[in-house]
C-alpha positions as CSV (number, residue, x, y, z in Angstrom):
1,X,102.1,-88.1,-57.6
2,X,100.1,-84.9,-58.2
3,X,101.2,-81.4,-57.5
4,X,100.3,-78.0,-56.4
5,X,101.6,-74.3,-55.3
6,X,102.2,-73.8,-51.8
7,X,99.9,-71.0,-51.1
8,X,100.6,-67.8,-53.6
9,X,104.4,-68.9,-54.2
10,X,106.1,-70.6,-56.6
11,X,107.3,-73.7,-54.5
12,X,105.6,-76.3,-56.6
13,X,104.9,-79.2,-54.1
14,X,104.0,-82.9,-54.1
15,X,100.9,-83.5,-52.6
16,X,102.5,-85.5,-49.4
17,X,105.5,-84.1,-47.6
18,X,107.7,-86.0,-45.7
19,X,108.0,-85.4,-42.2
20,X,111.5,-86.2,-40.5
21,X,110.9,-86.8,-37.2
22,X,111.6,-90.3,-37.1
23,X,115.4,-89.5,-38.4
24,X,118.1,-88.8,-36.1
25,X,120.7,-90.7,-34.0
26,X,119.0,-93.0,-31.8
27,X,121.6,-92.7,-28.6
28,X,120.3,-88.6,-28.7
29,X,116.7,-89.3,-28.5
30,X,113.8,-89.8,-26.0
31,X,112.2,-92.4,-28.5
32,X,114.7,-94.0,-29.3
33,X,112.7,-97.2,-30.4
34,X,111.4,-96.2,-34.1
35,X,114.3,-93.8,-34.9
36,X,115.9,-94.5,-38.6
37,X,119.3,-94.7,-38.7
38,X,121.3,-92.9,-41.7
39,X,121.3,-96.1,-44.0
40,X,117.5,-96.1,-43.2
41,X,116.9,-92.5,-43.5
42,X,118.6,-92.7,-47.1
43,X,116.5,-95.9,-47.9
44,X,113.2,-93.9,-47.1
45,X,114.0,-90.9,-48.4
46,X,115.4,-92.5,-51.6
47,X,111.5,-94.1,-51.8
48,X,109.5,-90.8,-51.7
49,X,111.7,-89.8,-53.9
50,X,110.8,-92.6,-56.6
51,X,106.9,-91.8,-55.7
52,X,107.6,-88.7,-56.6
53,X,107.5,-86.8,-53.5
54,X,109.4,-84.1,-53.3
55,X,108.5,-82.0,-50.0
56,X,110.5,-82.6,-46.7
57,X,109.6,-81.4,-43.2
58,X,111.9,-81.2,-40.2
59,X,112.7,-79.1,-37.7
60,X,116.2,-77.5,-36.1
61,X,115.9,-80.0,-33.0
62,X,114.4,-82.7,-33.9
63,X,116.2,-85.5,-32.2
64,X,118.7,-83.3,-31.2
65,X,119.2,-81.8,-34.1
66,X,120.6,-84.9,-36.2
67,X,116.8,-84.9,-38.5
68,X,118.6,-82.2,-40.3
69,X,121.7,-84.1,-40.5
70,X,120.1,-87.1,-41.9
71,X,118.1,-85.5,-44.1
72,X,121.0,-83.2,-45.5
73,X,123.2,-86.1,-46.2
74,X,120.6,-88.2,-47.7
75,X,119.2,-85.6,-50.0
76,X,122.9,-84.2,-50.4
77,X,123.5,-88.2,-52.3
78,X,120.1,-89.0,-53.6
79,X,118.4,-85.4,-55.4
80,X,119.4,-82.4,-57.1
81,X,118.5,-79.4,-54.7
82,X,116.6,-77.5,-57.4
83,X,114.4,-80.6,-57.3
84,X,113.2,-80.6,-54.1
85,X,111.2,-78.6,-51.7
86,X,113.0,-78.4,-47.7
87,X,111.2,-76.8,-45.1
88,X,112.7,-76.7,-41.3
89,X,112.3,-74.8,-38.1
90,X,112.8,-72.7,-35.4
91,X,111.6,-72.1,-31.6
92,X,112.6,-74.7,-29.4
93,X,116.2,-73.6,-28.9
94,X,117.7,-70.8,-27.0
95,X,116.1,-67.8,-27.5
96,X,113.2,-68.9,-29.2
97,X,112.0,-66.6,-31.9
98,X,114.7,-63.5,-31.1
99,X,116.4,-61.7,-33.7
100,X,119.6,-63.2,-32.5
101,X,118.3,-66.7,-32.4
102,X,116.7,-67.2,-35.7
103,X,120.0,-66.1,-37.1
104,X,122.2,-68.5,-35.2
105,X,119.6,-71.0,-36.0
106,X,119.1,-70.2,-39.8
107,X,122.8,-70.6,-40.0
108,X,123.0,-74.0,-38.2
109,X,120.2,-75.1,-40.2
110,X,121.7,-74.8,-43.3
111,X,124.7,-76.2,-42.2
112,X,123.2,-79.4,-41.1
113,X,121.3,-79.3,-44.1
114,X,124.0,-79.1,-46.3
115,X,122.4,-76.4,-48.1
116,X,122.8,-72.4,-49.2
117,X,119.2,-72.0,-48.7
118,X,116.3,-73.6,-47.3
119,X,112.6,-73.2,-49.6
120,X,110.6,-72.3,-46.3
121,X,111.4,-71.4,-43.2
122,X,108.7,-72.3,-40.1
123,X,108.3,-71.1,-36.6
124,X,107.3,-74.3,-34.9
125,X,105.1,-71.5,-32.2
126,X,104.2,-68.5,-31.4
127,X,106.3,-67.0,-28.8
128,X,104.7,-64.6,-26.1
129,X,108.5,-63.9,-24.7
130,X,109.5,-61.8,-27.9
131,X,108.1,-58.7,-29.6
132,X,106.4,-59.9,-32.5
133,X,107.9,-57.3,-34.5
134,X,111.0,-58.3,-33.6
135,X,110.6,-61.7,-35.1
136,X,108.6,-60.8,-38.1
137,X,111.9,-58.5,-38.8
138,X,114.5,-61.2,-38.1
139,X,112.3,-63.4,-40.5
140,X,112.2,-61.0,-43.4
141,X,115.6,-60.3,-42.7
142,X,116.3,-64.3,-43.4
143,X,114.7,-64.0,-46.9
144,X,115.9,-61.2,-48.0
145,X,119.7,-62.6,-47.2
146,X,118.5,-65.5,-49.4
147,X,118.8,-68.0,-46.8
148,X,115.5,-68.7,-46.8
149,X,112.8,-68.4,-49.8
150,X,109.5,-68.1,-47.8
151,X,108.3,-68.3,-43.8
152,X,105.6,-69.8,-42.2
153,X,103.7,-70.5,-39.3
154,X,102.6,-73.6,-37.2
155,X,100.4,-74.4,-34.2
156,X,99.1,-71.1,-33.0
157,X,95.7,-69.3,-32.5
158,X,94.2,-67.3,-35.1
159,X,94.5,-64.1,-33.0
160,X,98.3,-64.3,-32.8
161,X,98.5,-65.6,-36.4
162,X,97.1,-62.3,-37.8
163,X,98.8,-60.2,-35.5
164,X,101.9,-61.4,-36.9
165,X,100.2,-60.9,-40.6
166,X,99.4,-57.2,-40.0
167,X,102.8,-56.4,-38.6
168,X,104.6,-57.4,-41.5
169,X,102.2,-56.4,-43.5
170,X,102.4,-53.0,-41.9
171,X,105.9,-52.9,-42.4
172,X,106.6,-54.0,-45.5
173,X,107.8,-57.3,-44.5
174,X,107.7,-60.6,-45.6
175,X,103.9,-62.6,-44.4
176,X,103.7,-66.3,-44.5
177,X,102.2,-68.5,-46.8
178,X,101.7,-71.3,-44.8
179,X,100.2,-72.9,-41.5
180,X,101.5,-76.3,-40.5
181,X,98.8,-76.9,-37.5
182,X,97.0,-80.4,-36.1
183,X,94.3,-81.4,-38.5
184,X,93.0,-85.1,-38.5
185,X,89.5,-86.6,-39.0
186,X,89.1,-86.7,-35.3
187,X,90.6,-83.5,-34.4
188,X,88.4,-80.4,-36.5
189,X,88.9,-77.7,-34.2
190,X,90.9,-75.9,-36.8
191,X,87.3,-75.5,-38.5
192,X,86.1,-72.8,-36.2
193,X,88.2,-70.1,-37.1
194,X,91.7,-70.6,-38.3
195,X,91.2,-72.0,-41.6
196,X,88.9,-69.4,-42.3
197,X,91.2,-67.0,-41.6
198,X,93.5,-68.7,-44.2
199,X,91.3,-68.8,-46.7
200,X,90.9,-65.0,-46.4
201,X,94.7,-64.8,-46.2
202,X,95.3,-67.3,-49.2
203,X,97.8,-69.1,-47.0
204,X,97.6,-72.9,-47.2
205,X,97.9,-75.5,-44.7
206,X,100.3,-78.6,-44.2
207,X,99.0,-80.6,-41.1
208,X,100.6,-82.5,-39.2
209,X,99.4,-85.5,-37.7
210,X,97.1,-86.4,-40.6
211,X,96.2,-89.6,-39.2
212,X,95.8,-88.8,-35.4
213,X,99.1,-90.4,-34.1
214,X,97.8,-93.7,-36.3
215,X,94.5,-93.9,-34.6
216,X,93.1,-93.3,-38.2
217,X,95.8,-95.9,-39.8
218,X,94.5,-99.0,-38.1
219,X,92.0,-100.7,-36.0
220,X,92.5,-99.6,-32.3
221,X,92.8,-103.1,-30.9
222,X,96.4,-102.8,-32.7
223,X,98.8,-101.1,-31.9
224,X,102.5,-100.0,-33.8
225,X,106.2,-99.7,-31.7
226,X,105.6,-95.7,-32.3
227,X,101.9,-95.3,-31.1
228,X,103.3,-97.0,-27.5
229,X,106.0,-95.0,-27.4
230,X,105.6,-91.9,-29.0
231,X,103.5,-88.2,-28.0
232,X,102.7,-89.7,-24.9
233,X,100.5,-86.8,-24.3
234,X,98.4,-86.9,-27.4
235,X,97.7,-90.4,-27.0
236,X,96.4,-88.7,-23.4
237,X,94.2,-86.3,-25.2
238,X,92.8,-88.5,-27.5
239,X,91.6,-90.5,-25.2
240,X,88.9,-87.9,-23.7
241,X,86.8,-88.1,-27.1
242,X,87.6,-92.0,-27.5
243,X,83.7,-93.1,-27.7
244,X,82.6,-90.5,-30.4
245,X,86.2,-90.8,-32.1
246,X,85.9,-94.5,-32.4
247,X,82.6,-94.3,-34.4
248,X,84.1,-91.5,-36.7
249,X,87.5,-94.6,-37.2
250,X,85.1,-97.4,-37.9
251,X,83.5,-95.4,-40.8
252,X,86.9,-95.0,-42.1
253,X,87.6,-98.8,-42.0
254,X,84.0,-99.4,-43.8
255,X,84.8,-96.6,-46.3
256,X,88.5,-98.4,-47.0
257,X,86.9,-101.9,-47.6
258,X,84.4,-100.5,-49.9
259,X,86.8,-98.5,-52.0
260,X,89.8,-101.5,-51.7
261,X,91.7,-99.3,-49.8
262,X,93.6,-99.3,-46.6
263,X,92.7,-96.9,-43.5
264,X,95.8,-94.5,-44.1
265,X,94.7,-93.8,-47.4
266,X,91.0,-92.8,-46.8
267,X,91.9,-90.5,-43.9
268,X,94.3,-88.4,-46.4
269,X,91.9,-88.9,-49.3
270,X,89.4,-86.8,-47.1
271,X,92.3,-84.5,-46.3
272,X,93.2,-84.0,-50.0
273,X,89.6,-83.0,-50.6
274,X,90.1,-79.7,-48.6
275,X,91.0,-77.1,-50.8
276,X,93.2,-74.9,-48.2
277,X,95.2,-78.0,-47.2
278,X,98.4,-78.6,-49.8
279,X,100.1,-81.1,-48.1
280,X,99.8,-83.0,-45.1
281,X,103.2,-83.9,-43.5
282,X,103.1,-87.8,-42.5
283,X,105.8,-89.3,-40.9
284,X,107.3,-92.8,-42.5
285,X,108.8,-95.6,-40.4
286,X,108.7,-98.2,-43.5
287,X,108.0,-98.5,-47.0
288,X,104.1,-99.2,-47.1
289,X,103.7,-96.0,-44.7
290,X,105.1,-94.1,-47.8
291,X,103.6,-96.2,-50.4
292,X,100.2,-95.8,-48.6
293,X,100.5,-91.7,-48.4
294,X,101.0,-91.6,-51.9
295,X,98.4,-93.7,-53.2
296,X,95.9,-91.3,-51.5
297,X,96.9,-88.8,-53.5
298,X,94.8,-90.9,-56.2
299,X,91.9,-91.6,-54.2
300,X,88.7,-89.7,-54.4
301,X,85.9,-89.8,-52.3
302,X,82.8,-88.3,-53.2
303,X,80.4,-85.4,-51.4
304,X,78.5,-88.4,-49.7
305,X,81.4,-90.0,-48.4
306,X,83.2,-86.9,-46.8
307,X,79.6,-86.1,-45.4
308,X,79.9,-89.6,-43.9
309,X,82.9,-89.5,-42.3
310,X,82.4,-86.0,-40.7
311,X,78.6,-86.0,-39.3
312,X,79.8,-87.8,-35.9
313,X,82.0,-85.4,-35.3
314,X,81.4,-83.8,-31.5
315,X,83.8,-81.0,-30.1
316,X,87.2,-81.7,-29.1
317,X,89.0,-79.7,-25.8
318,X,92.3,-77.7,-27.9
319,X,95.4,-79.3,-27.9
């Protein structure tokens, strides 16, 4: 596993984070089908662990809050917390991103977590309902108790991620030093302006959905228990752009044979080749979906190959 510094801290991070998604009690959640239980979740979690990954993603209601659960007991038995990197988040409760929301839901956080602190603290969206300085305060307020060691952003646009930049800039607060948005080979529309903004703001990026909802993991005549069940409506969107996207997948599969390589681990070898992006966040429902992530990490492709893979790329509707 390699390593690198999550935007201008100190959190030193493997080069794949695990997202926790697919943890959680089954009998709480819409997708019930692919969920891990507890014994599963420690089995997994026990693997990255052994690969050497030590960055974990997840998210204050996820599967009805029980990701944090999982991933609090399993990390609670299997790592010391100085060893690993946690990262969870906050909007899509009650109250959104109020001050008196993210404190209720820092608190519950870290008590599913099973932890005094969590290394960085996300807001899973922008939200239009609360005075941006309101929640830029509440957030610096979360670090500066300690309960959190850094913030960061996810899925916005770049106008309301530098708004929220210059307000705590302009007070003094604490700015975030990293943007978890959707970034795949077949979905660039972060290109136009937000990671440019990021590189101007030194703030890195974790994307999610790093292989396109596993459109980039396997030939589309196949099809996994999660892709039919899961984001019904990015299955939806992907579909408008299926023609040109196809062409851009069976490149991928050409690249893989040529290097011995599976799918998976060409689409993340591009992805590691972008400077701003630290860590992509892929989600594991066995072994070999670990095992794959982490072998990318090794994998280089050269100028011609990434040139390859990108040329067929036509513009995408935002989602």
């Amino acid at each position: 596993m390699k390593y690198t510094k999550l935007g201008t801290s100190d959190l030193n991070i493997s080069r794949i984070c695990l997202g926790c998604l697919s943890f959680g009690d089954a009998s709480l959640s819409k997708n019930p089908e692919w969920l891990l239980s507890q014994e599963k979740t420690d089995q997994i979690v026990g693997r990255a662990l052994e690969l050497g990954v030590n960055f974990f993603d997840t998210a204050n209601y996820y599967n009805e809050h029980t990701s944090e659960i999982y991933l609090g007991n399993a990390l609670k038995n299997l790592a010391k917390r100085e060893d690993i990197v946690i990262a969870t988040k906050v909007y899509y409760n009650e109250g959104g991103l109020s001050r008196e929301a993210i404190r209720r839901e820092i608190d519950n956080s870290l008590k599913r977590l099973q932890t005094d602190y969590v290394d960085l603290y996300v807001i899973h969206r922008y939200d239009e309902n609360v005075p941006i300085e309101e929640t830029m305060e509440a957030l610096n307020e979360v670090v500066e108790s300690g309960k959190a060691r850094y913030i960061g952003a996810s899925a916005m646009y770049g106008y309301q991620f530098m708004k929220a930049q210059e307000t705590a800039r302009n007070h003094g607060w604490k700015t975030f030093i990293s943007m978890q948005n959707h970034y795949n080979l077949i979905y660039r529309e972060e290109e136009r302006e937000m990671m440019k903004l990021l590189a101007e703001e030194h703030v890195q990026m974790t994307p999610y959905s790093p292989l396109a909802a596993g459109r980039l993991a396997r030939p589309w005549e196949s099809e996994s228990l999660r892709s039919k069940t899961d984001h019904a409506k990015k299955q939806q969107e992907y579909e408008r752009n299926k023609e040109s996207d196809y062409r851009i997948v069976m490149r991928v599969k050409e690249l893989a044979e040529r290097h011995n390589a599976n799918m998976a681990q060409i689409a993340l070898a591009w992805m590691h080749a972008k400077e701003i992006v630290a860590a992509p966040v892929i989600g594991a429902t066995k072994m070999k979906h670990l095992e794959d992530a982490a072998a990318s990490v090794e994998l280089s492709l050269s100028k011609e190959e990434i040139q390859y893979l990108e040329e067929l790329y036509v513009p995408h509707n935002v989602f």
